[in-house]
N, CA and C atoms as an extended XYZ file, in Angstrom:
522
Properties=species:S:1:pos:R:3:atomname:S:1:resname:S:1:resid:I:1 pbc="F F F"
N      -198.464     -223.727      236.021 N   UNK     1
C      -197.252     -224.479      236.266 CA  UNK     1
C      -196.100     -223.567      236.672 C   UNK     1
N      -196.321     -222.368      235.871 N   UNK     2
C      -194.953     -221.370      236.168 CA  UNK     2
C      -195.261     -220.997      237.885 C   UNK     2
N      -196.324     -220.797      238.320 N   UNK     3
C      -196.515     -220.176      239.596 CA  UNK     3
C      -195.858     -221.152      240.623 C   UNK     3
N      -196.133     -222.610      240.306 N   UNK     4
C      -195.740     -223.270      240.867 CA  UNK     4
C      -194.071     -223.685      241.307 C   UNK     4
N      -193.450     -222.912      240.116 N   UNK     5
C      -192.150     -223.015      240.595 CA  UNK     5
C      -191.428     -221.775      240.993 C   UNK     5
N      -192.528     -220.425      240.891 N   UNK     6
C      -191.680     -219.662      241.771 CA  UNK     6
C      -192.300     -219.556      243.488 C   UNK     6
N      -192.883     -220.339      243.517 N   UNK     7
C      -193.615     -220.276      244.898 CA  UNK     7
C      -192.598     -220.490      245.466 C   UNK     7
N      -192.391     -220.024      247.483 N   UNK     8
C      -191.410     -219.840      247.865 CA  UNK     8
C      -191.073     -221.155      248.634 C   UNK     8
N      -189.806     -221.583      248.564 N   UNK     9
C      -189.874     -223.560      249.026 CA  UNK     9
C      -189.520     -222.905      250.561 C   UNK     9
N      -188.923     -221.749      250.864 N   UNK    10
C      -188.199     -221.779      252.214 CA  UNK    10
C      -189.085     -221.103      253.415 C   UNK    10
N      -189.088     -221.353      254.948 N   UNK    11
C      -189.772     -220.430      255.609 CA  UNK    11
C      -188.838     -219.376      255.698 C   UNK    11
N      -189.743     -217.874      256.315 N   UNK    12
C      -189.243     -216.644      256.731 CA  UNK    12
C      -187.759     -217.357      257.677 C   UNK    12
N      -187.870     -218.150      259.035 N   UNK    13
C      -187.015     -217.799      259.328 CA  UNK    13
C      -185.318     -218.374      258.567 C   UNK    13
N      -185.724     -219.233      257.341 N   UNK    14
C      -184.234     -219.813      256.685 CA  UNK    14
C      -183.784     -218.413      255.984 C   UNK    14
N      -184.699     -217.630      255.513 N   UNK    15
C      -184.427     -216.722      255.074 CA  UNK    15
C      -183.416     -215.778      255.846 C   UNK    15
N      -183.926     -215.528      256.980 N   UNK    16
C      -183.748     -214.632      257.658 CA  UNK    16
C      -181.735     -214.766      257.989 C   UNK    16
N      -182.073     -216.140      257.791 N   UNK    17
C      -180.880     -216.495      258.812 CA  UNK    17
C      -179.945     -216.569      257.463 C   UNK    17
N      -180.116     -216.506      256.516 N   UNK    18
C      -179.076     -216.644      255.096 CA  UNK    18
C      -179.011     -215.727      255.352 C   UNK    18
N      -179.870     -214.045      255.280 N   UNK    19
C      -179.913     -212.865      255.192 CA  UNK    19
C      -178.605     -212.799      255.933 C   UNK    19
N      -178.439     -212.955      257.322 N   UNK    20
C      -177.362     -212.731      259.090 CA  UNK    20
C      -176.056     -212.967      258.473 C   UNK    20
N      -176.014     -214.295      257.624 N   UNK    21
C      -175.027     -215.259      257.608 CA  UNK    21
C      -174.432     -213.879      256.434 C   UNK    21
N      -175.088     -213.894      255.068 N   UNK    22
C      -174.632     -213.005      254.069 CA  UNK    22
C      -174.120     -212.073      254.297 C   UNK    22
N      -174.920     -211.227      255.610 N   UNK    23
C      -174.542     -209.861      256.193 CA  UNK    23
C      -173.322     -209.622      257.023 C   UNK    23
N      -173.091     -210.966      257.535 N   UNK    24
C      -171.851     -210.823      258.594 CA  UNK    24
C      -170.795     -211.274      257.449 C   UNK    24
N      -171.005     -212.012      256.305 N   UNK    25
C      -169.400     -212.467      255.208 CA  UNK    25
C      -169.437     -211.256      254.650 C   UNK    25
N      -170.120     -210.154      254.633 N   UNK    26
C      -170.005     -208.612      254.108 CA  UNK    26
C      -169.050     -207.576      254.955 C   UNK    26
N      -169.864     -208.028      256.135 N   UNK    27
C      -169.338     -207.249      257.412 CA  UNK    27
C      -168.066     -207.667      257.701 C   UNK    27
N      -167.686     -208.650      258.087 N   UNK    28
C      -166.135     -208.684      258.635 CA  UNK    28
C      -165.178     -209.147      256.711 C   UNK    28
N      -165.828     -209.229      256.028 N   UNK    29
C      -164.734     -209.343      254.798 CA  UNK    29
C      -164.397     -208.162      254.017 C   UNK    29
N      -165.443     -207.138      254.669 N   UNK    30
C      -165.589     -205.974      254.007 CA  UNK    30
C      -163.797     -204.812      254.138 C   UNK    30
N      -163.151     -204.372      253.589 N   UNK    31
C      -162.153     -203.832      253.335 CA  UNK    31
C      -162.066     -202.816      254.734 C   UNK    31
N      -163.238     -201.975      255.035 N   UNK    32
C      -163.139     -200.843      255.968 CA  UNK    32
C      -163.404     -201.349      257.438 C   UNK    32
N      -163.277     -203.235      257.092 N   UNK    33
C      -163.304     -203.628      258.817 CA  UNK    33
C      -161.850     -203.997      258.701 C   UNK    33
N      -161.093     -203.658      259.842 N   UNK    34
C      -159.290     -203.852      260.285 CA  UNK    34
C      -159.447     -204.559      261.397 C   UNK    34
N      -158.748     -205.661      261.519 N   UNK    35
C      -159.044     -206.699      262.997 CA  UNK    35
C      -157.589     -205.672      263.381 C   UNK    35
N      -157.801     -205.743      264.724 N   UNK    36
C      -156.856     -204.874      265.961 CA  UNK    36
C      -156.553     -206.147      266.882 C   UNK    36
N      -155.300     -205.403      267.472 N   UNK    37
C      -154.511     -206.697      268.200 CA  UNK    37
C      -155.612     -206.617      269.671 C   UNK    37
N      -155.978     -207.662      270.188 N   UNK    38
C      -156.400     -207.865      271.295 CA  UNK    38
C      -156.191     -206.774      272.545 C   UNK    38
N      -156.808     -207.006      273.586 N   UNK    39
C      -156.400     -205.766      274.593 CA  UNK    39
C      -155.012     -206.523      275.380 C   UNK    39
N      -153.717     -205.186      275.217 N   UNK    40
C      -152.440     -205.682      275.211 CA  UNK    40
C      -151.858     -204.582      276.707 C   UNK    40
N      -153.160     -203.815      277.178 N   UNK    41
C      -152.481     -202.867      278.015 CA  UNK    41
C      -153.716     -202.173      278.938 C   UNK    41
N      -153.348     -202.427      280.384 N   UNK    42
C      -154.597     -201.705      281.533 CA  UNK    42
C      -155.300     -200.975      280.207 C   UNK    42
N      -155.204     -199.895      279.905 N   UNK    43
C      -155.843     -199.069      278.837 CA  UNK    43
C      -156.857     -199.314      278.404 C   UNK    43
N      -156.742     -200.784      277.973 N   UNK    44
C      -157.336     -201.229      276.708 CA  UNK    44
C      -158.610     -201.908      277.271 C   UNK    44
N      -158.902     -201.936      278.618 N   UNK    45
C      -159.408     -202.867      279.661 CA  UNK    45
C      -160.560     -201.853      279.900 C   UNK    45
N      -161.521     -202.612      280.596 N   UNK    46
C      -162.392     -202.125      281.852 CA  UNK    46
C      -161.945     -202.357      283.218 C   UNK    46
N      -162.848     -201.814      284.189 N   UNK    47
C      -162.983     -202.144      285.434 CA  UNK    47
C      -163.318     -203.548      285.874 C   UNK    47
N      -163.803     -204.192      285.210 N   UNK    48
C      -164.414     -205.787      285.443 CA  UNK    48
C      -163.405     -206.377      284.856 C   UNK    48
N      -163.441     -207.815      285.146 N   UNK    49
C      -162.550     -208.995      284.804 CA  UNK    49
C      -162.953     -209.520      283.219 C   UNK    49
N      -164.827     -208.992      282.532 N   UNK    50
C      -164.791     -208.792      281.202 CA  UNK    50
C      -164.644     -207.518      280.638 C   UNK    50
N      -164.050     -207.780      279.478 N   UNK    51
C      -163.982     -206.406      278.910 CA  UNK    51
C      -165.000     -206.212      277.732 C   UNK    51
N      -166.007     -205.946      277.732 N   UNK    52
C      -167.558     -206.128      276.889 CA  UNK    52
C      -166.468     -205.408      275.524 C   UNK    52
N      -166.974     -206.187      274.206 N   UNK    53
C      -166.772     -205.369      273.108 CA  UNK    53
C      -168.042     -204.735      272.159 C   UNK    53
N      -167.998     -203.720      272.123 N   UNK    54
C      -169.395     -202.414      271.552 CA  UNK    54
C      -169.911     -203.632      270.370 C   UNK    54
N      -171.050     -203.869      270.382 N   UNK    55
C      -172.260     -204.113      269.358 CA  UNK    55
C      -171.691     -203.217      268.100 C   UNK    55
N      -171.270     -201.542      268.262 N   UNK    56
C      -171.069     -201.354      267.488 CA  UNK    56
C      -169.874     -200.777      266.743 C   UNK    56
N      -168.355     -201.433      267.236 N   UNK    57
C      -167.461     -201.169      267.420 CA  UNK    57
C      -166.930     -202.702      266.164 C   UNK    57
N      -167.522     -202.557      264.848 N   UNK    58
C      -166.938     -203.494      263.704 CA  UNK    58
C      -165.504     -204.413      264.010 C   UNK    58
N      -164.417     -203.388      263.751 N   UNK    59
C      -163.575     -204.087      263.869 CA  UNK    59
C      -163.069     -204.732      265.673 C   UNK    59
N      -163.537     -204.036      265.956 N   UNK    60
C      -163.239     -204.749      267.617 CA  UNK    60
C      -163.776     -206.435      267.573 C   UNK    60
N      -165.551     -206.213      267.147 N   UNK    61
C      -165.749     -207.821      266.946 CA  UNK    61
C      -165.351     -208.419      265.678 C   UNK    61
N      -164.806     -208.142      265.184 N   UNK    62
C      -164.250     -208.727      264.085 CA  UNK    62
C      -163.044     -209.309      264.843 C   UNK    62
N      -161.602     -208.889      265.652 N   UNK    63
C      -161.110     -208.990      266.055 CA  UNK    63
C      -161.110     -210.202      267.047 C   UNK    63
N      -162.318     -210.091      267.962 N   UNK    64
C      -162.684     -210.622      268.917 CA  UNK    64
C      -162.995     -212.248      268.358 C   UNK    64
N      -164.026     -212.023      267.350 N   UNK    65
C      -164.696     -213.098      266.360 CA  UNK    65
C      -163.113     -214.054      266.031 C   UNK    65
N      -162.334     -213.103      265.704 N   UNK    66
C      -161.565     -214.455      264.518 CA  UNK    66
C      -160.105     -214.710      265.817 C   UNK    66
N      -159.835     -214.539      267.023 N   UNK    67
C      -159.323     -214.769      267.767 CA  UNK    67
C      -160.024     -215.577      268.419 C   UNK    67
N      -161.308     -216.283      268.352 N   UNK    68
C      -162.205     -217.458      269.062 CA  UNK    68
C      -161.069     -218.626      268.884 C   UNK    68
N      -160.305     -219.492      269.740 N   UNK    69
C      -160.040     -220.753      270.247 CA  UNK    69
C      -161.570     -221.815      269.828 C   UNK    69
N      -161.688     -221.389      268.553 N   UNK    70
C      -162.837     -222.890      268.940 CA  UNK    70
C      -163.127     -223.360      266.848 C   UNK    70
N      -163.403     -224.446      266.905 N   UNK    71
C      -163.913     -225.403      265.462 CA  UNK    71
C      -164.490     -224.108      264.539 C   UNK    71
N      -164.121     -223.547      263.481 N   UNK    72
C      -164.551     -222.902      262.361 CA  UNK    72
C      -166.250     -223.654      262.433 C   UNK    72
N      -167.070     -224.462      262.253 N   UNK    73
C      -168.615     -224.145      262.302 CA  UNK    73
C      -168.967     -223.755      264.006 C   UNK    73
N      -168.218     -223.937      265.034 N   UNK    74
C      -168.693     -223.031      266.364 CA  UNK    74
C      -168.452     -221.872      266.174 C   UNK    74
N      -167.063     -221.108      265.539 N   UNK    75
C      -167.182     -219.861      264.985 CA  UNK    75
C      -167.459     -219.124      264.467 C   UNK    75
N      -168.200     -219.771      263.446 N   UNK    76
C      -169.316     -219.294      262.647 CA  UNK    76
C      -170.874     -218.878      263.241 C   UNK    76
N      -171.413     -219.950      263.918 N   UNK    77
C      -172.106     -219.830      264.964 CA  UNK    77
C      -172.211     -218.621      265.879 C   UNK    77
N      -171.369     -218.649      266.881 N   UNK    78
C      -171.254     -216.966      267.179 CA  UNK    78
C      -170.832     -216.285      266.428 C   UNK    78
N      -170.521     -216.164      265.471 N   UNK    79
C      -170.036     -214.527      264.622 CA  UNK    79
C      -171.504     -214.663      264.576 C   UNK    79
N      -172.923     -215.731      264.271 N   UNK    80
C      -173.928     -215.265      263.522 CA  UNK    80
C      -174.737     -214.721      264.816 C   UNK    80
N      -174.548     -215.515      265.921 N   UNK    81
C      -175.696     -215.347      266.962 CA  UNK    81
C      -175.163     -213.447      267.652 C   UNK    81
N      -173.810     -213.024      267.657 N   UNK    82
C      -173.296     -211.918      267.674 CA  UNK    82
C      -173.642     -210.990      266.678 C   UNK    82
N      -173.766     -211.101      265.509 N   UNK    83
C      -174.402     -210.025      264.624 CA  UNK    83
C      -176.143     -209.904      265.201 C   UNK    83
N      -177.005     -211.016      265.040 N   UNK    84
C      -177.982     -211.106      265.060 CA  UNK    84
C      -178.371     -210.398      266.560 C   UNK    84
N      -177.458     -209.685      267.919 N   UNK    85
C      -177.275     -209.686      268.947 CA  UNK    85
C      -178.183     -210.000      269.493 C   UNK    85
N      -178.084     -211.831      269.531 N   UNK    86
C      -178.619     -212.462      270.487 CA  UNK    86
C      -177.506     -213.011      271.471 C   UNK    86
N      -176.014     -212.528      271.405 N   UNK    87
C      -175.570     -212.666      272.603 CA  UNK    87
C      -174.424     -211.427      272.230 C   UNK    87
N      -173.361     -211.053      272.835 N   UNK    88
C      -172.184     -210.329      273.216 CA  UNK    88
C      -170.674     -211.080      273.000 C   UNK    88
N      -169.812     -210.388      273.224 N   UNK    89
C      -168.773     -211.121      272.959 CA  UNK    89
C      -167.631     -209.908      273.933 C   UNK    89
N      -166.456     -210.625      274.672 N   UNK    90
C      -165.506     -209.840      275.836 CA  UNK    90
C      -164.456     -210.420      275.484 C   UNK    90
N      -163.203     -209.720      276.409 N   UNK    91
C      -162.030     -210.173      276.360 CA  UNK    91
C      -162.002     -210.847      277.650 C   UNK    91
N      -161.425     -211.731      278.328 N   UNK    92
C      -160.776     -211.993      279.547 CA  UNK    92
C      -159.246     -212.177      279.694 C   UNK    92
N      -158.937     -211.177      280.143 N   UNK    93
C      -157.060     -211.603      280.409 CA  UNK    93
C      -156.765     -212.081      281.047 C   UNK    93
N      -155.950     -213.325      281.050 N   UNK    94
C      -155.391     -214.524      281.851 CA  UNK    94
C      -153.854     -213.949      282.081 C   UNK    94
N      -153.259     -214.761      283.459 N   UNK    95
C      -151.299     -214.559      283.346 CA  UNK    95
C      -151.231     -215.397      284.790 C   UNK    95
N      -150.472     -216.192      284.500 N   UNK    96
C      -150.102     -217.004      285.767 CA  UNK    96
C      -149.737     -216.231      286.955 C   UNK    96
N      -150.385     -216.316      288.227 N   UNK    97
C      -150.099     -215.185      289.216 CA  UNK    97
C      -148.671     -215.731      290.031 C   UNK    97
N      -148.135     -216.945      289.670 N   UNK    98
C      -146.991     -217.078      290.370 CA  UNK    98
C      -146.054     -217.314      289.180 C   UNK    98
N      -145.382     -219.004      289.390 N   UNK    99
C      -144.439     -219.434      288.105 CA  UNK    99
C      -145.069     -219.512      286.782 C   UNK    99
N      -144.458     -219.226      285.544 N   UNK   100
C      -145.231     -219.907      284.879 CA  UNK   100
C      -144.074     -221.302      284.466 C   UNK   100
N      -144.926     -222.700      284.783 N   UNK   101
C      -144.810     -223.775      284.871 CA  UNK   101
C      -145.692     -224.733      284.204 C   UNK   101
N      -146.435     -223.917      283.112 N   UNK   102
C      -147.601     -225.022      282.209 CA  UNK   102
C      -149.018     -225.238      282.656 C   UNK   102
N      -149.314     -224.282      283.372 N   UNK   103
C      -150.530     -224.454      283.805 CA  UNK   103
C      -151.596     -224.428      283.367 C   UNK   103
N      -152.587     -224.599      282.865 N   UNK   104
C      -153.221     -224.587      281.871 CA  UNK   104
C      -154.822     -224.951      282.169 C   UNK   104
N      -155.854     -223.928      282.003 N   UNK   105
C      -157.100     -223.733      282.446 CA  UNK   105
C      -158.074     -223.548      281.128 C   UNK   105
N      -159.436     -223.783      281.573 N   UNK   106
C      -160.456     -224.234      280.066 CA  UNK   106
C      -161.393     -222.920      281.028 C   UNK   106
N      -161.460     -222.213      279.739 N   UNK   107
C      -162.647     -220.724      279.721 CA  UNK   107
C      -163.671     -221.609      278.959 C   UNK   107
N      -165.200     -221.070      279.822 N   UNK   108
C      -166.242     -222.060      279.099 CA  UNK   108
C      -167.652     -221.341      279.458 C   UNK   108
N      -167.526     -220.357      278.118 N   UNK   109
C      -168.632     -219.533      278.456 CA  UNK   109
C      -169.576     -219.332      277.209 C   UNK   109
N      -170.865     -219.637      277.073 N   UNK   110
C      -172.312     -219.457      276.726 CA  UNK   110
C      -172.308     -220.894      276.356 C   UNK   110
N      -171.770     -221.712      276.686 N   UNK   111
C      -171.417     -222.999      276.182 CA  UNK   111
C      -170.037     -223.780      275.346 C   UNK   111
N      -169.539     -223.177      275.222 N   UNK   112
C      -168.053     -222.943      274.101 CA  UNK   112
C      -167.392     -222.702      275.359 C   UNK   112
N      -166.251     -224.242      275.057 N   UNK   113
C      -165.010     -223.981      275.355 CA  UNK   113
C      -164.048     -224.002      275.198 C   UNK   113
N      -163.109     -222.943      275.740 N   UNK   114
C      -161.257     -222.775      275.114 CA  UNK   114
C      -160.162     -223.103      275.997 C   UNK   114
N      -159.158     -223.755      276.060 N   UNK   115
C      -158.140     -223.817      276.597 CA  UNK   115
C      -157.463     -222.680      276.850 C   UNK   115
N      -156.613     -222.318      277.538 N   UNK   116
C      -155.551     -221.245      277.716 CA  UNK   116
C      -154.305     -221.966      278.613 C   UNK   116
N      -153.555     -221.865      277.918 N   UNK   117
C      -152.572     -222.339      278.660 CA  UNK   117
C      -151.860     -220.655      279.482 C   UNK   117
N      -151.431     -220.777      280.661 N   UNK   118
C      -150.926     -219.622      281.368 CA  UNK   118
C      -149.583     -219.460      281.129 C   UNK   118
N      -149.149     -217.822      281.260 N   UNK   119
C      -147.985     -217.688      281.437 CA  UNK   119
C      -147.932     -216.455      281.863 C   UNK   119
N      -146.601     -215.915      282.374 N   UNK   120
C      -146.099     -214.498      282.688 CA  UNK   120
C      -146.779     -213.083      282.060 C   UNK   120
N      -146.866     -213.453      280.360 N   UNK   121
C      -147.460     -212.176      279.723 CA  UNK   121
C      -148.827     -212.488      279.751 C   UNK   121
N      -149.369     -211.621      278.995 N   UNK   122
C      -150.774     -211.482      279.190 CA  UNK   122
C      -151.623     -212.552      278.023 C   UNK   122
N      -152.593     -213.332      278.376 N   UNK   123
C      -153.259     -213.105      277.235 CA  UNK   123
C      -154.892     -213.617      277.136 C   UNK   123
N      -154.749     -212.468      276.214 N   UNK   124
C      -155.956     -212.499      276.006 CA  UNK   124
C      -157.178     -213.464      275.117 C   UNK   124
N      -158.120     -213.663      276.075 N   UNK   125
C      -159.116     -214.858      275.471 CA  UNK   125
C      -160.444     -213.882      275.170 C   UNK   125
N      -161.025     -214.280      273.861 N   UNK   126
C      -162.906     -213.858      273.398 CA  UNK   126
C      -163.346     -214.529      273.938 C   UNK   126
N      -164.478     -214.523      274.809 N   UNK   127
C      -165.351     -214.554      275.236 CA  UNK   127
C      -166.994     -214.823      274.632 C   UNK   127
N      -167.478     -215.524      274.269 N   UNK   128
C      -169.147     -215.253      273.655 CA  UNK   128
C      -170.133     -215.439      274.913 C   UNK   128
N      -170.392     -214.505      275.028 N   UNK   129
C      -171.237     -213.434      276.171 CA  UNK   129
C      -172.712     -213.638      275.847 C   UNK   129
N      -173.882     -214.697      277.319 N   UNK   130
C      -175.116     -214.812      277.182 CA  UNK   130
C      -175.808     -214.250      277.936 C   UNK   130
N      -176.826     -213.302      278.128 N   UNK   131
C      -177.611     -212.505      279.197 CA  UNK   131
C      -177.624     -214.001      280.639 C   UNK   131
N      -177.001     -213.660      281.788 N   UNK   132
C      -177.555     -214.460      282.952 CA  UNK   132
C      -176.283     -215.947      283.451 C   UNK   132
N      -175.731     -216.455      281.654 N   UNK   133
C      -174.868     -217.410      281.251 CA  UNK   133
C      -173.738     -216.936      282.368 C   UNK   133
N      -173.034     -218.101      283.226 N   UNK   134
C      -171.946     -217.750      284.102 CA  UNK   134
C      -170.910     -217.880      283.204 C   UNK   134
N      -169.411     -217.371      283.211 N   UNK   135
C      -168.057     -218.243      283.005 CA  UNK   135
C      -167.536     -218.743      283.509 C   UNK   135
N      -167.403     -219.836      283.286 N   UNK   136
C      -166.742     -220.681      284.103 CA  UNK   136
C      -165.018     -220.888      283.735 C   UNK   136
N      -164.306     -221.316      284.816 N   UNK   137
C      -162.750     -221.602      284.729 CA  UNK   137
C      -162.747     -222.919      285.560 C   UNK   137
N      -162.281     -223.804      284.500 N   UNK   138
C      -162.200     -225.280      285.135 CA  UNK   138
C      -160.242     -225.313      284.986 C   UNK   138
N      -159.454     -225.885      286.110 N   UNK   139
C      -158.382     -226.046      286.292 CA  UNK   139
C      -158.456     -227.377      285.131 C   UNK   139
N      -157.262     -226.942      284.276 N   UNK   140
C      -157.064     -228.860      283.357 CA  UNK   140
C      -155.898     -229.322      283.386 C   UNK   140
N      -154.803     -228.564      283.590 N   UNK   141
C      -153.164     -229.150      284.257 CA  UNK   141
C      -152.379     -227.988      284.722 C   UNK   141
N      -152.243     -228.750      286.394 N   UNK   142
C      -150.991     -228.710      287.054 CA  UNK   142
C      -149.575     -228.496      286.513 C   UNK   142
N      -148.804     -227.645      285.908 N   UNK   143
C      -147.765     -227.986      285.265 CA  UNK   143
C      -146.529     -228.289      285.846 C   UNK   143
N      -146.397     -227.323      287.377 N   UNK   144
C      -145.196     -227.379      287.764 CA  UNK   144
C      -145.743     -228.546      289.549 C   UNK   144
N      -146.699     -228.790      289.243 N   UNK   145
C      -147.208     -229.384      291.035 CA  UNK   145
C      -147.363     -228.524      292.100 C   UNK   145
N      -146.982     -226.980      291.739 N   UNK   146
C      -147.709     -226.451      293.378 CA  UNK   146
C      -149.208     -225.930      292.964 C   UNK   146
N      -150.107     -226.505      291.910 N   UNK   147
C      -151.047     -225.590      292.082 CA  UNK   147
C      -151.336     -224.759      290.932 C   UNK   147
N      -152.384     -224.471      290.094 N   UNK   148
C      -152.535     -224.271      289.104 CA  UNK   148
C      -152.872     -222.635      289.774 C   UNK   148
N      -151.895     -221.437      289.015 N   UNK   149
C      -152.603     -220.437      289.748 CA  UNK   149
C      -152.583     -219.188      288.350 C   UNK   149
N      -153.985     -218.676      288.857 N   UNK   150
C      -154.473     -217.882      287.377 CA  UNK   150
C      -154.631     -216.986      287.855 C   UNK   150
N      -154.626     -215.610      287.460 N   UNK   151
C      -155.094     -214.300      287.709 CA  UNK   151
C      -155.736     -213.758      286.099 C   UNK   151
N      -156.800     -213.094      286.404 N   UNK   152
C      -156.942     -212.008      285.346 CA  UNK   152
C      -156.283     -210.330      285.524 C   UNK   152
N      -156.619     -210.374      284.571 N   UNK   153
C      -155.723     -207.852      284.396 CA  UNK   153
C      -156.912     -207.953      284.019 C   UNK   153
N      -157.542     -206.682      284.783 N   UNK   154
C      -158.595     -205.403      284.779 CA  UNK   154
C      -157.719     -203.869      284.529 C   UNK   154
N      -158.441     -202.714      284.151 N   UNK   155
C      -157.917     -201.451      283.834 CA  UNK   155
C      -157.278     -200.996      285.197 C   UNK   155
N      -157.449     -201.367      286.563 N   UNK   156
C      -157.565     -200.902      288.068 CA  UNK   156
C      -156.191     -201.962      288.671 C   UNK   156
N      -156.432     -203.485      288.327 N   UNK   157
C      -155.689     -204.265      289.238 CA  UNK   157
C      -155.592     -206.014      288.531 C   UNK   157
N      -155.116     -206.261      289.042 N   UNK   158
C      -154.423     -207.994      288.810 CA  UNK   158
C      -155.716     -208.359      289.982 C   UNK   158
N      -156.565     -209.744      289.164 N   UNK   159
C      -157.455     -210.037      290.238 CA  UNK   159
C      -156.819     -211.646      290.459 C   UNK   159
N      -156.198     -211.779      291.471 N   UNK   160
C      -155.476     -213.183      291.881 CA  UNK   160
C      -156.262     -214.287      292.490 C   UNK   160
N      -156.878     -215.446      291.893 N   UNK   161
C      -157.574     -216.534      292.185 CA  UNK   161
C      -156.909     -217.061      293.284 C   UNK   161
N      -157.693     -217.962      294.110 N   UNK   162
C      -157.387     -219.386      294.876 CA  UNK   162
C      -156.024     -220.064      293.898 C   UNK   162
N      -155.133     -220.613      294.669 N   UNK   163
C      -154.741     -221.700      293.894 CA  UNK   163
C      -155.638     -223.143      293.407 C   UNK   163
N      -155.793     -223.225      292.556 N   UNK   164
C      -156.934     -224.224      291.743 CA  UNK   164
C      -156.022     -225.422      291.643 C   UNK   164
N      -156.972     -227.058      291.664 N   UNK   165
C      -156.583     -228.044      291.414 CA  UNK   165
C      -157.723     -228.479      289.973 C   UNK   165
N      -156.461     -229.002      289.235 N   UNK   166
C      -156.989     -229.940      288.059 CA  UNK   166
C      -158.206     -230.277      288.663 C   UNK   166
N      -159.250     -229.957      287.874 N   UNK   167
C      -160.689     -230.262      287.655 CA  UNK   167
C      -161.565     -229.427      288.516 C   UNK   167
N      -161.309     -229.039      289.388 N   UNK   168
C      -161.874     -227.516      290.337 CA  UNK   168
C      -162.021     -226.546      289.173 C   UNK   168
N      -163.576     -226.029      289.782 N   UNK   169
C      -164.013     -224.971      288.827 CA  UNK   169
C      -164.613     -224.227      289.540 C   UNK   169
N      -164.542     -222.179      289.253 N   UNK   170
C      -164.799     -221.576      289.536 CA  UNK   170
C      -165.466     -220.570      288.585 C   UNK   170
N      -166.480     -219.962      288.787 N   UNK   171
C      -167.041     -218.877      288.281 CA  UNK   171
C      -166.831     -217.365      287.961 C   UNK   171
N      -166.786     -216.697      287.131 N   UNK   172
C      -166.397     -215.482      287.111 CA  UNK   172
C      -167.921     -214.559      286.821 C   UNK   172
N      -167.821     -213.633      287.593 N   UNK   173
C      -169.163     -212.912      287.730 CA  UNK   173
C      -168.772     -211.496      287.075 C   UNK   173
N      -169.550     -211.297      285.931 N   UNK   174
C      -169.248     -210.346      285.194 CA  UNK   174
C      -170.675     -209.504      285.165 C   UNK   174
């Protein structure tokens, strides 16, 4: 009877995945991880329009992780599928390339998506990064009527889009 109740009720992989879940509330709650302000300067950038953050660079994805635009169980979700690195995680810097007038565009990448509303300064959006997965930028309001217009900052240059109309979507190739 005793055998019978320590026999194991769960498969390997529930295990596995409590194991990820346990390991990452260790990992980013842990004292010697410091979340850092987003990338705030060319510097802080790559050459590409993503800025990949290191697999093994803790507080960077920690950073990256709890700056996600999206529902606490989708965030949870990638913090787990990101430890487990079955996907990546980037910055993309947004800034209105003309007025800023309310313009406002949806980042929508490995499936997860975030709003950004545009403006003059910079800012920066996480990214959850899938081998092959495109990003997409869907226009969602016009603010001022000439034209929804977005640029990203790279370490090199300002990369200046088409002017976009509400619901036009374009791809970013990273």
């Amino acid at each position: 009877m005793l055998a019978a109740v320590l026999r194991p009720a769960v498969s390997a992989p529930v295990l596995l995945a409590v194991g990820l879940i346990c390991a990452g509330v260790y990992f980013f709650n842990s004292s010697d991880t410091k979340l850092r302000a987003p990338p705030s300067s060319q510097a802080d950038l790559n050459d590409d329009i993503v800025t990949i953050v290191s697999s093994d660079d803790g507080a960077g994805l920690a950073s990256a992780l709890a700056s996600l635009k999206l529902p606490v169980p989708q965030r949870q979700e990638v913090e787990r599928s990101v430890l487990a690195r079955e996907r990546r995680i980037g910055w993309i810097v947004f800034t209105d390339s003309m007025d800023p007038d309310g313009d406002v565009v949806a980042v929508e990448a490995s499936g997860w998506t975030q709003q950004v509303a545009l403006t003059k300064s910079w800012t920066a959006v996480a990214v959850p990064l899938s081998d092959g997965a495109p990003i997409g930028i869907t226009g969602v309001r016009d603010g001022g009527g000439g034209g929804i217009t977005v640029a990203f900052a790279t370490r090199t240059r300002q990369v200046v889009m088409p002017i976009m109309s509400p619901g036009q979507r374009i791809e970013v190739v990273r």
